[in-house]
VEXDREN-2710 file (C-alpha; in Angstrom, 1 decimal):
% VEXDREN-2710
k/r/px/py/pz
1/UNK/-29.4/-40.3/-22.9
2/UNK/-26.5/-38.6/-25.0
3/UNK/-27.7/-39.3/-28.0
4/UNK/-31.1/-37.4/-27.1
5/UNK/-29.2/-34.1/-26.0
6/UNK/-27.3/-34.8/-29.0
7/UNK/-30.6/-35.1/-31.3
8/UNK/-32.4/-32.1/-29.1
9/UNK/-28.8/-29.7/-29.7
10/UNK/-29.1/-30.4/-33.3
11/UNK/-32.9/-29.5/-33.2
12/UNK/-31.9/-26.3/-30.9
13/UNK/-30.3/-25.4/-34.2
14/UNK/-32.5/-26.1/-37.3
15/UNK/-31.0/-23.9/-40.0
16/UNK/-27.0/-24.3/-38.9
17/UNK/-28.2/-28.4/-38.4
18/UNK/-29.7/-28.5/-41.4
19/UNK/-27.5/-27.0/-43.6
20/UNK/-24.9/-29.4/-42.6
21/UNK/-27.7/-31.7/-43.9
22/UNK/-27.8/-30.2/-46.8
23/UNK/-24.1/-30.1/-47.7
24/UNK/-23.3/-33.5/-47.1
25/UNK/-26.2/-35.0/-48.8
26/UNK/-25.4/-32.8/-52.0
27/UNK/-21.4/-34.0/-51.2
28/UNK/-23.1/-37.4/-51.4
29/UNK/-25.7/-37.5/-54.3
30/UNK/-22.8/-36.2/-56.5
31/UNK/-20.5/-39.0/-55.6
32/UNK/-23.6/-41.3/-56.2
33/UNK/-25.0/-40.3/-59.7
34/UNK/-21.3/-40.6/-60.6
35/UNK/-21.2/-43.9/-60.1
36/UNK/-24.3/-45.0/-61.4
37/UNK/-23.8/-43.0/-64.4
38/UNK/-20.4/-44.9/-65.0
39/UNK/-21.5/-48.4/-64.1
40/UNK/-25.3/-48.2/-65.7
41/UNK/-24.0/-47.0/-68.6
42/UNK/-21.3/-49.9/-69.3
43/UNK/-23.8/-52.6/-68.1
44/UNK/-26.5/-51.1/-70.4
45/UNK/-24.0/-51.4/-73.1
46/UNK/-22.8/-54.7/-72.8
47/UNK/-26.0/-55.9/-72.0
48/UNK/-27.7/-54.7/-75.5
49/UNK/-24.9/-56.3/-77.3
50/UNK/-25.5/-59.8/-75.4
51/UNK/-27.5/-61.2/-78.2
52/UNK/-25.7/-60.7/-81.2
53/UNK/-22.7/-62.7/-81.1
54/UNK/-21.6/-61.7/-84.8
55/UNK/-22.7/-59.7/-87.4
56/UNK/-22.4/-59.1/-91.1
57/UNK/-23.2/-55.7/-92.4
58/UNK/-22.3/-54.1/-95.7
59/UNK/-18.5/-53.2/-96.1
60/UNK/-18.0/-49.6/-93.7
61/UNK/-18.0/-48.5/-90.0
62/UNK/-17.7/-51.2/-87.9
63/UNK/-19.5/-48.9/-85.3
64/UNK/-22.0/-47.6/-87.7
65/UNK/-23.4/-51.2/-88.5
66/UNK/-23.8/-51.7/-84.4
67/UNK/-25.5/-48.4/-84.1
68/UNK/-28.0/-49.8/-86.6
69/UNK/-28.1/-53.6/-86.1
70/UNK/-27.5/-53.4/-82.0
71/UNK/-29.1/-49.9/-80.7
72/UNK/-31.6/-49.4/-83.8
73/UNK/-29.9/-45.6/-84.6
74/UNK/-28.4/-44.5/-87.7
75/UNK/-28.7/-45.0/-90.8
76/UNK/-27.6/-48.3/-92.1
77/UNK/-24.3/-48.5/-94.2
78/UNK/-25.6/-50.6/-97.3
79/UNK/-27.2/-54.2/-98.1
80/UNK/-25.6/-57.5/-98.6
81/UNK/-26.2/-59.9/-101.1
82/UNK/-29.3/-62.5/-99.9
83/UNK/-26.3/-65.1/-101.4
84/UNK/-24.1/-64.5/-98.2
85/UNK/-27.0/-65.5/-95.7
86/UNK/-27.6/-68.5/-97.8
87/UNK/-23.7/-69.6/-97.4
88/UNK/-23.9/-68.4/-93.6
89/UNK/-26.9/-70.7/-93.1
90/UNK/-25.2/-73.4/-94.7
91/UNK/-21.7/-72.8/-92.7
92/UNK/-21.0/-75.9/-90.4
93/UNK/-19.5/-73.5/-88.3
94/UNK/-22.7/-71.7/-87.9
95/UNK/-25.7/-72.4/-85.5
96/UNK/-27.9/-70.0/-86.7
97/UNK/-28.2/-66.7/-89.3
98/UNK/-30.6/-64.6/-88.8
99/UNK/-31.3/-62.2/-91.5
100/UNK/-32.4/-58.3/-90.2
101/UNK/-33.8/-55.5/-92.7
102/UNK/-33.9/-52.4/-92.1
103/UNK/-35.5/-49.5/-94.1
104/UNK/-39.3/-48.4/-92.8
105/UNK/-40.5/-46.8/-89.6
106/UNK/-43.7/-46.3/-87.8
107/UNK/-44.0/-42.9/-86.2
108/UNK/-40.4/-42.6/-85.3
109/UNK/-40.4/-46.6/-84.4
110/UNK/-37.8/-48.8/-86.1
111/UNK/-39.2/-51.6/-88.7
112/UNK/-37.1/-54.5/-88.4
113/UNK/-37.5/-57.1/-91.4
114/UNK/-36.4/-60.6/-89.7
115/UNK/-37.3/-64.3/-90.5
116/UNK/-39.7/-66.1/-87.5
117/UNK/-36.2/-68.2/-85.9
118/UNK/-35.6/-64.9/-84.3
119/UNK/-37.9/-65.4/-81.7
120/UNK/-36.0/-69.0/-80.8
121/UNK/-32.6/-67.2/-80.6
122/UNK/-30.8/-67.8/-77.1
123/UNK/-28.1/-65.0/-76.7
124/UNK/-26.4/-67.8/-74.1
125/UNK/-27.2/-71.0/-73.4
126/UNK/-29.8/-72.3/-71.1
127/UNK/-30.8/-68.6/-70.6
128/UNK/-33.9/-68.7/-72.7
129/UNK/-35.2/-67.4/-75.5
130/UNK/-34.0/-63.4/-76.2
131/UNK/-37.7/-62.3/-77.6
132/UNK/-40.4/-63.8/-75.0
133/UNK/-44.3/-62.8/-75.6
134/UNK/-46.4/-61.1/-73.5
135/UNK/-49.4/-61.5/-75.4
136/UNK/-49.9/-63.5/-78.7
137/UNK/-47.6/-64.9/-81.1
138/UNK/-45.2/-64.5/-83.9
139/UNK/-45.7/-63.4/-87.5
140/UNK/-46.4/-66.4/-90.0
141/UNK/-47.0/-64.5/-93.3
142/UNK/-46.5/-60.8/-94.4
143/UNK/-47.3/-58.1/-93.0
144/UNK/-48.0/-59.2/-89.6
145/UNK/-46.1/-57.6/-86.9
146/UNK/-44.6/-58.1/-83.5
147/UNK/-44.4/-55.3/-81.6
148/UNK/-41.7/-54.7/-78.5
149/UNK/-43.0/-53.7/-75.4
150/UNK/-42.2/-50.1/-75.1
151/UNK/-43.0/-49.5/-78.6
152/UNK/-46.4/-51.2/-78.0
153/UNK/-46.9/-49.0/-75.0
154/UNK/-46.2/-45.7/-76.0
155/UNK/-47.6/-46.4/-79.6
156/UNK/-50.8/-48.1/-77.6
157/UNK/-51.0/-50.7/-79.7
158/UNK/-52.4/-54.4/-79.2
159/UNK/-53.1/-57.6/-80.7
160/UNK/-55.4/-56.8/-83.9
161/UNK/-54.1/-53.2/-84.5
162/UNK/-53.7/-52.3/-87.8
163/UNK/-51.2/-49.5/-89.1
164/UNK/-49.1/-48.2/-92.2
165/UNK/-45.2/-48.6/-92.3
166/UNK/-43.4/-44.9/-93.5
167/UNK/-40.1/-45.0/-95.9
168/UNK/-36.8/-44.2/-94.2
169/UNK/-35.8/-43.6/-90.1
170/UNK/-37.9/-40.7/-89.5
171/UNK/-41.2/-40.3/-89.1
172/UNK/-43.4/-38.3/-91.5
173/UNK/-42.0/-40.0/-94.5
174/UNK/-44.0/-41.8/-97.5
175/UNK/-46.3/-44.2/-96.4
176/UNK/-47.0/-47.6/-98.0
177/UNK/-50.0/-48.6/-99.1
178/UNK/-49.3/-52.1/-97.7
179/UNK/-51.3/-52.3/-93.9
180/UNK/-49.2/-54.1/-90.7
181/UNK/-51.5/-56.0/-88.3
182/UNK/-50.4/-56.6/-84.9
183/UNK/-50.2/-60.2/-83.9
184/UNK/-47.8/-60.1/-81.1
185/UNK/-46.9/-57.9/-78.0
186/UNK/-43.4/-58.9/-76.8
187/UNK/-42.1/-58.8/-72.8
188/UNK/-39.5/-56.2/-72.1
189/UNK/-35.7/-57.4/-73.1
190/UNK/-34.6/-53.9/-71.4
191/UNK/-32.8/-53.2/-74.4
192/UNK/-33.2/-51.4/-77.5
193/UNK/-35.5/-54.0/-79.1
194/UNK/-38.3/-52.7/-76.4
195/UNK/-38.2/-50.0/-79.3
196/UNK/-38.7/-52.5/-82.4
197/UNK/-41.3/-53.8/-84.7
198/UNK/-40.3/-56.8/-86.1
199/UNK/-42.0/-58.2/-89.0
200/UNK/-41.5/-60.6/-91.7
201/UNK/-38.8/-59.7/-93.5
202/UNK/-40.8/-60.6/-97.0
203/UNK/-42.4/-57.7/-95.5
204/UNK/-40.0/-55.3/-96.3
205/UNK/-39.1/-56.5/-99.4
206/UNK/-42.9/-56.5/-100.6
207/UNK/-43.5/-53.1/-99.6
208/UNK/-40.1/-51.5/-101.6
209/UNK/-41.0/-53.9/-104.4
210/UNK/-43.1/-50.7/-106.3
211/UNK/-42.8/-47.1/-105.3
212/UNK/-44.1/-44.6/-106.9
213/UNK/-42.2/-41.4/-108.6
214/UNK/-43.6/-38.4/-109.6
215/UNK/-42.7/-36.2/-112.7
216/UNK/-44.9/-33.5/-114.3
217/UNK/-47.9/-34.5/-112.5
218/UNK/-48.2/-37.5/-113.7
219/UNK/-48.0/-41.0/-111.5
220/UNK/-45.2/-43.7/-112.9
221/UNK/-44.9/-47.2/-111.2
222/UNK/-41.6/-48.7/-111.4
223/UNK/-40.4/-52.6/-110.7
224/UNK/-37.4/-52.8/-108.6
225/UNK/-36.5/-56.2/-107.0
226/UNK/-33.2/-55.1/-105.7
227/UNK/-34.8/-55.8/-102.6
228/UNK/-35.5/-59.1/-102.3
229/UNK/-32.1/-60.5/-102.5
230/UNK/-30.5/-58.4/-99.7
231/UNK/-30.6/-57.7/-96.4
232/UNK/-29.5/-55.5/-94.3
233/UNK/-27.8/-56.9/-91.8
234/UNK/-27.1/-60.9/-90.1
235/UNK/-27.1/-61.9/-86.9
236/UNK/-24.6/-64.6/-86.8
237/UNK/-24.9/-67.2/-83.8
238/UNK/-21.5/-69.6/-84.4
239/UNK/-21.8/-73.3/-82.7
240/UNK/-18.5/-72.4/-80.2
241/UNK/-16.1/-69.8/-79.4
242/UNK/-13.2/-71.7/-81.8
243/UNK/-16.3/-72.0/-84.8
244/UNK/-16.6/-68.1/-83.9
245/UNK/-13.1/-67.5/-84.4
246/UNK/-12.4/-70.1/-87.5
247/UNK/-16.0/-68.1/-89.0
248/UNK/-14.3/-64.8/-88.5
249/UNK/-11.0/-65.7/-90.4
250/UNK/-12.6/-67.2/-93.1
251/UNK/-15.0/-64.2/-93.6
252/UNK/-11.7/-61.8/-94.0
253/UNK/-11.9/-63.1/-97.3
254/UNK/-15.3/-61.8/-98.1
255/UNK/-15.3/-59.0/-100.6
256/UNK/-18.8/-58.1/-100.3
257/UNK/-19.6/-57.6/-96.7
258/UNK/-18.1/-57.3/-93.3
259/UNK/-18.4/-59.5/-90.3
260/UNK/-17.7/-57.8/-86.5
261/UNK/-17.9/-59.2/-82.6
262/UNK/-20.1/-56.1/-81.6
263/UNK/-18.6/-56.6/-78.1
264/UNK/-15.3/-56.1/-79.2
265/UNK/-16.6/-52.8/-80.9
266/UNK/-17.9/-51.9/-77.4
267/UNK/-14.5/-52.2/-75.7
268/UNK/-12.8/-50.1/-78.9
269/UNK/-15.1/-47.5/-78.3
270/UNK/-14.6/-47.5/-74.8
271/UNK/-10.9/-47.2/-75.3
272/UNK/-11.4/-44.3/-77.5
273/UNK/-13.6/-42.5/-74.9
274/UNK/-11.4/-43.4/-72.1
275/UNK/-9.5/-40.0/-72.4
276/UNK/-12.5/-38.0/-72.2
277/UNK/-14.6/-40.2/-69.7
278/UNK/-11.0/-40.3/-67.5
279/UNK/-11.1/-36.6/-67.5
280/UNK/-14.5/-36.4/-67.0
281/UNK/-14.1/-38.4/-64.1
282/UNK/-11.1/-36.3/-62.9
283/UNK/-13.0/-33.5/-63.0
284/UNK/-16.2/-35.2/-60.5
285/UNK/-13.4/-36.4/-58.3
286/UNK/-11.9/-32.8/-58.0
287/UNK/-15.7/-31.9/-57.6
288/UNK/-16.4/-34.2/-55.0
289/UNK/-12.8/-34.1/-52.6
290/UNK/-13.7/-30.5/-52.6
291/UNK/-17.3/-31.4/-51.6
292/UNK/-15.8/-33.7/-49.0
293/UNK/-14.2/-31.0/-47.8
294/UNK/-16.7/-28.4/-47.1
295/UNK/-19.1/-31.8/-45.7
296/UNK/-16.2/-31.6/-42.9
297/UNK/-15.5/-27.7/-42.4
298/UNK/-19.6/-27.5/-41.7
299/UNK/-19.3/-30.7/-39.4
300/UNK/-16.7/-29.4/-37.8
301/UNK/-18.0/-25.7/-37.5
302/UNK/-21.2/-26.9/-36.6
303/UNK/-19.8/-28.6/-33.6
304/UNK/-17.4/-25.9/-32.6
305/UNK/-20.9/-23.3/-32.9
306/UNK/-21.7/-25.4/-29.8
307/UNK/-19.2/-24.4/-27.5
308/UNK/-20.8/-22.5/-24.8
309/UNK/-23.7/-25.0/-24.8
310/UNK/-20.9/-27.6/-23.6
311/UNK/-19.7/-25.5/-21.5
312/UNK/-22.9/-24.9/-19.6
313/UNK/-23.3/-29.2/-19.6
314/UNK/-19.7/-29.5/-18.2
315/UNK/-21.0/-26.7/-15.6
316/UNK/-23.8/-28.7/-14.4
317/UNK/-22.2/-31.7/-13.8
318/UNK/-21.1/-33.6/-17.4
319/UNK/-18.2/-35.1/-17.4
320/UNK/-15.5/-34.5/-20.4
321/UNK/-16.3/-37.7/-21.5
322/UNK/-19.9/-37.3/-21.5
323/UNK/-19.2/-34.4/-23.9
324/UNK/-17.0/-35.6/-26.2
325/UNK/-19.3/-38.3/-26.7
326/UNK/-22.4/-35.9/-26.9
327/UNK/-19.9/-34.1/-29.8
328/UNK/-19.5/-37.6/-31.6
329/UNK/-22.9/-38.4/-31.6
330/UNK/-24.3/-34.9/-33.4
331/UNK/-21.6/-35.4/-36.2
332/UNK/-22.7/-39.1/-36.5
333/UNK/-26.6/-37.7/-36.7
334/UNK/-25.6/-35.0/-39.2
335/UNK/-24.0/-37.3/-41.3
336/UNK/-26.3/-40.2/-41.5
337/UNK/-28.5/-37.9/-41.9
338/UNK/-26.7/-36.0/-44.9
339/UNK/-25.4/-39.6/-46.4
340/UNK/-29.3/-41.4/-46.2
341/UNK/-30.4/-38.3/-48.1
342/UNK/-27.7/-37.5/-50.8
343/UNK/-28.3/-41.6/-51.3
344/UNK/-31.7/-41.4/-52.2
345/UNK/-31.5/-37.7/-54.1
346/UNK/-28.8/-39.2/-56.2
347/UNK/-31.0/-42.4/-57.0
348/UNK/-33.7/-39.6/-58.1
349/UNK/-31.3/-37.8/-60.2
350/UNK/-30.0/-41.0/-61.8
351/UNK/-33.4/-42.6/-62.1
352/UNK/-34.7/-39.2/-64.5
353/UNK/-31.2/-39.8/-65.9
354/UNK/-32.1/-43.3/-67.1
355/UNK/-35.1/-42.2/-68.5
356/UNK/-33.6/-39.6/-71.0
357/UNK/-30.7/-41.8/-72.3
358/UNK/-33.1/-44.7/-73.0
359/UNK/-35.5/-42.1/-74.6
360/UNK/-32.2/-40.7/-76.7
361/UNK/-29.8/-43.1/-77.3
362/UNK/-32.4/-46.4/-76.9
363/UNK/-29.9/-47.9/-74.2
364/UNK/-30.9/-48.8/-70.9
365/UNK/-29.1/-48.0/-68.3
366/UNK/-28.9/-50.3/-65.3
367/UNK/-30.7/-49.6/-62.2
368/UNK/-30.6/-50.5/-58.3
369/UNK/-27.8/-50.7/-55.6
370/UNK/-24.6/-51.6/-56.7
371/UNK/-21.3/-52.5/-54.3
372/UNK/-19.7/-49.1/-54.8
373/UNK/-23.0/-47.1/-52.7
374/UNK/-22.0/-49.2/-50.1
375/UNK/-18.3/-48.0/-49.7
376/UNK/-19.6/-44.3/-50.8
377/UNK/-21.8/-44.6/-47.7
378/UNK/-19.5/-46.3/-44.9
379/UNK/-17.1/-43.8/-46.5
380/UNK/-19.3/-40.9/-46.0
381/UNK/-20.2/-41.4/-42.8
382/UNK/-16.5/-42.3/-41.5
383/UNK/-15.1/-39.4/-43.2
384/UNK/-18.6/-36.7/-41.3
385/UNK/-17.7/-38.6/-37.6
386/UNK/-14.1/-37.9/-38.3
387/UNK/-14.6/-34.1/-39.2
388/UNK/-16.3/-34.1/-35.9
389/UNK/-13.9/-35.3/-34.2
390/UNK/-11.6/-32.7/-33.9
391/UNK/-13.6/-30.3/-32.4
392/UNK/-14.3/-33.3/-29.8
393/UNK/-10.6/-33.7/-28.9
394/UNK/-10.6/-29.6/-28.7
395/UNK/-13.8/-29.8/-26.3
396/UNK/-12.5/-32.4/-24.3
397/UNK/-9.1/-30.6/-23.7
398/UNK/-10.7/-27.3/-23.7
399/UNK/-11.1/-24.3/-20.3
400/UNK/-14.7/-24.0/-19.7
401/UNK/-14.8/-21.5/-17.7
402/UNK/-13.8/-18.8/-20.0
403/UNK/-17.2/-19.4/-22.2
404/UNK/-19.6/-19.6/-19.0
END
């Protein structure tokens, strides 16, 4: 019975009720897309590193060679000898090398030159394979091509597509004259590799082995098989964490390449944004105490707006009690109310988030409830009844008389 003259005040009082609503669910959503923001963004991160335990890039940026290798952005530092891989494949230490090369692009779409043992490569044991197929198979001989799911979607390709490979990371460079057919659609890794075409990497050496240069009109072919003895980039898969660690020592000595643990780039990077993001973060939690703040003024003023109502329940016959109960239960309404809201508007907000970073920066962000929404909404709503609170102590003690 309180709790419907609590519901029927609030309704009494749509605009005062309902910007109460309003203020607490933008208090919330805030505090919300916060959060997400800061969590997806690390787990999307870590997650797209996952699979490559090492890698050897060309001497240069250790972050550079992740941007390229890991996310797929950049521009790559350099090549490496095809000699390295060889002595990588033959490392005891070493379960797998994977060679990656990188140079081509297909209407914006990164090219990625690999040999057919990258589909069998399990980031973590007993997890399965990394690359799984949705439709088809993978690439036996040049020029076949594998395409990753979100490429393959928003390119609308499928198995027996043909196309033509451009020069560089842009799109509307050169084209080749060499034709890609597609002979496998992979399922989505929710990484940057949706974003990839991977094809033989004999592929890539084929189609830079002639290029053409122009000079007074004239058309001059010119042999370069720089190319086929270098690649890009390795992904390194050691037999143990001590083989990782022996591998990495003994690599120091390498003159002609670099070898990084991309998840210990992460964590540097991290470290050198953790000044900014703290700040950042300073700067939301300033936002959203002073949110918090105004979410319990309009509680609390909403309730004392109700005074002579009260006073015309305690006038009839309601007990103090009764009241301060009635009181109690319009603040708990407001807020849930406010808090279920500001939940779901700041899943909205995150959600269109999500999709501009992954079409940006190629990382996906994680998505879906996560332990902190559950102490931002117990929180929430504690923090809305206790505003209301107040003005229920004041009501209870209160002369009625004077507002009848």
């Amino acid at each position: 019975m309180r709790l419907l003259i609590a519901w029927r005040n609030l309704l009494a009082k749509p605009v005062q009720s309902g910007l109460t609503v309003l203020i607490v669910a933008a208090t919330i959503a805030m505090l919300a897309v916060v959060t997400l923001l800061s969590t997806g963004t690390h787990a999307g991160l870590v997650r797209a590193t996952e699979p490559f335990d090492l890698i050897v890039g060309a001497k240069g940026s250790p972050n550079q060679l992740v941007l390229n290798t890991v996310f797929l952005k950049d521009v790559p530092i350099g090549n490496v000898s095809h000699e390295i891989y060889e002595k990588l494949s033959e490392n005891p230490l070493v379960a797998s090398a994977i060679p990656l090369a990188f140079g081509d692009n297909y209407k914006g779409y990164t090219i990625v030159g690999s040999g057919s043992d990258i589909f069998s490569h399990e980031p973590k044991v007993g997890q399965g394979q990394w690359l799984q197929f949705a439709a088809g198979r993978s690439f036996s001989v040049p020029f076949e091509a594998v395409v990753g799911a979100k490429a393959a979607q928003e390119l609308g390709l499928k198995l027996g597509d043909e196309f033509k490979s451009a020069h560089g990371f842009i799109p509307g460079g050169d084209t080749h004259d060499h034709v890609y057919q597609v002979v496998g659609i992979l399922q989505s890794v929710n990484g940057p590799y949706d974003q990839a075409v991977l094809v033989p990497i004999e592929s890539i050496w084929l189609a830079h082995e002639k290029h053409e240069s122009k000079a007074e009109g004239e058309v001059a072919i010119e042999d370069s098989h720089e190319h086929e003895h270098e690649v890009t980039a390795i992904l390194v898969k050691p037999k143990g964490y001590s083989e990782a660690m022996r591998l990495y020592q003994q690599f120091q000595q390498e003159k002609g390449a670099q070898m990084i643990f991309p998840a210990q780039v992460i964590v540097q990077l991290f470290s050198i944004l953790g000044q900014g993001e703290q700040m950042l973060r300073s700067i939301a939690y300033v936002i959203i105490v002073m949110g918090l703040m105004i979410m319990a003024l309009s509680v609390y003023w909403s309730a004392l707006g109700r005074v002579r109502d009260r006073s015309i329940l305690r006038a009839l016959g309601a007990s103090a009690r009764d009241i301060f109960t009635v009181i109690l239960a319009e603040s708990a309404l407001l807020t849930i109310l406010g808090v279920v809201i500001g939940i779901l508007t700041g899943h909205g907000i995150y959600l269109v988030l999500v999709k501009v970073m992954e079409s940006k920066t190629a990382i996906v962000l994680t998505s879906g409830v996560i332990p902190e929404e559950i102490y931002i909404v117990i929180g929430g709503t504690l923090f809305g009844i206790l505003a209301g609170l107040i003005p229920a102590v004041l009501t209870y003690k209160m002369d009625v008389a004077k507002y009848l």
